[in-house]
C-alpha positions in Angstrom: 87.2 93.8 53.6 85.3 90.7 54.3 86.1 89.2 50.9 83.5 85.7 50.9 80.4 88.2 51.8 81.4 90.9 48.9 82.0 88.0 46.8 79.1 86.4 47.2 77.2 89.7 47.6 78.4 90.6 44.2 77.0 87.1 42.5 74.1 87.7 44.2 73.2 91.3 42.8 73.7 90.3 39.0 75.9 92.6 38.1 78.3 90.2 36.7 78.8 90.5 32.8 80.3 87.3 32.1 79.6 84.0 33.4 81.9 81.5 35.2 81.8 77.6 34.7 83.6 77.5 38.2 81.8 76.4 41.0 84.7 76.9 43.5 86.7 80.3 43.8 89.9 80.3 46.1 89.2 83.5 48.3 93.3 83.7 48.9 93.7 83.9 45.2 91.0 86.6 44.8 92.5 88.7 47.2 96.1 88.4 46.3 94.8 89.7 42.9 92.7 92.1 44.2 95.8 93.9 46.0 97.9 93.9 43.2 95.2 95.7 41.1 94.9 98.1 43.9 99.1 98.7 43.5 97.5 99.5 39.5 99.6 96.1 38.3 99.0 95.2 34.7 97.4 92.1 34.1 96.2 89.9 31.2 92.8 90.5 29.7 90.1 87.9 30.6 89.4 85.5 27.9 85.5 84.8 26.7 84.1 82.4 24.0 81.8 84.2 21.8 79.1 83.4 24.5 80.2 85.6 27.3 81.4 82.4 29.1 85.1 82.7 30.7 87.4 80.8 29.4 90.5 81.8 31.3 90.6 84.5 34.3 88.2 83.6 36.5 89.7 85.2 39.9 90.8 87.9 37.8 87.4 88.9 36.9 86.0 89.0 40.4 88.9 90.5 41.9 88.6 93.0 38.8 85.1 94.0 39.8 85.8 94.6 44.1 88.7 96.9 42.9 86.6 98.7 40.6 89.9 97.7 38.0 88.9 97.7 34.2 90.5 94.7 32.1 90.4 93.9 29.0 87.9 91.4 27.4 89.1 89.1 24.5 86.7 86.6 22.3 88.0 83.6 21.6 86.3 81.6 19.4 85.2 78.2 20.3 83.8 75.4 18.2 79.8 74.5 18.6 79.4 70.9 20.2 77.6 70.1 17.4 81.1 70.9 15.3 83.0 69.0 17.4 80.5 65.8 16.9 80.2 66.1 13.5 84.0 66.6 12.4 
């Protein structure tokens, strides 16, 4: 598997749920993960603010979706900017 093309492939098409604030993604990383789901190794769920935005499983979440691997999804809740000035 040619992971940088299905990677990008897969950002391409949209069908990503949640939404990264990385701009870089270590391919090695990725596919290390991606093997390990193959093997049907737990993991920890992927961790979202109330926004959809990751917060903490980045390369989880794109090795989860080229190994067709569910993982859970948890919310955590983040403060507004606008709490965070006015506190």
């Amino acid at each position: 598997m040619d992971f940088e093309n299905e990677i990008l492939s897969l950002i391409k098409t949209g069908k990503l749920d949640l939404i990264s604030t990385h701009k870089h993604l270590s391919i090695p990383v990725i596919k290390r993960i991606y093997k390990k789901m193959k093997l049907k190794l737990i993991f920890d769920s992927i961790q979202v603010d109330n926004e959809n935005v990751i917060i903490n499983g980045h390369h989880r979440y794109i090795a989860s979706k080229l190994a067709d691997f569910n993982l859970d999804v948890s919310t955590r809740a983040t403060p507004s900017l606008l709490s965070l000035i006015f506190y």
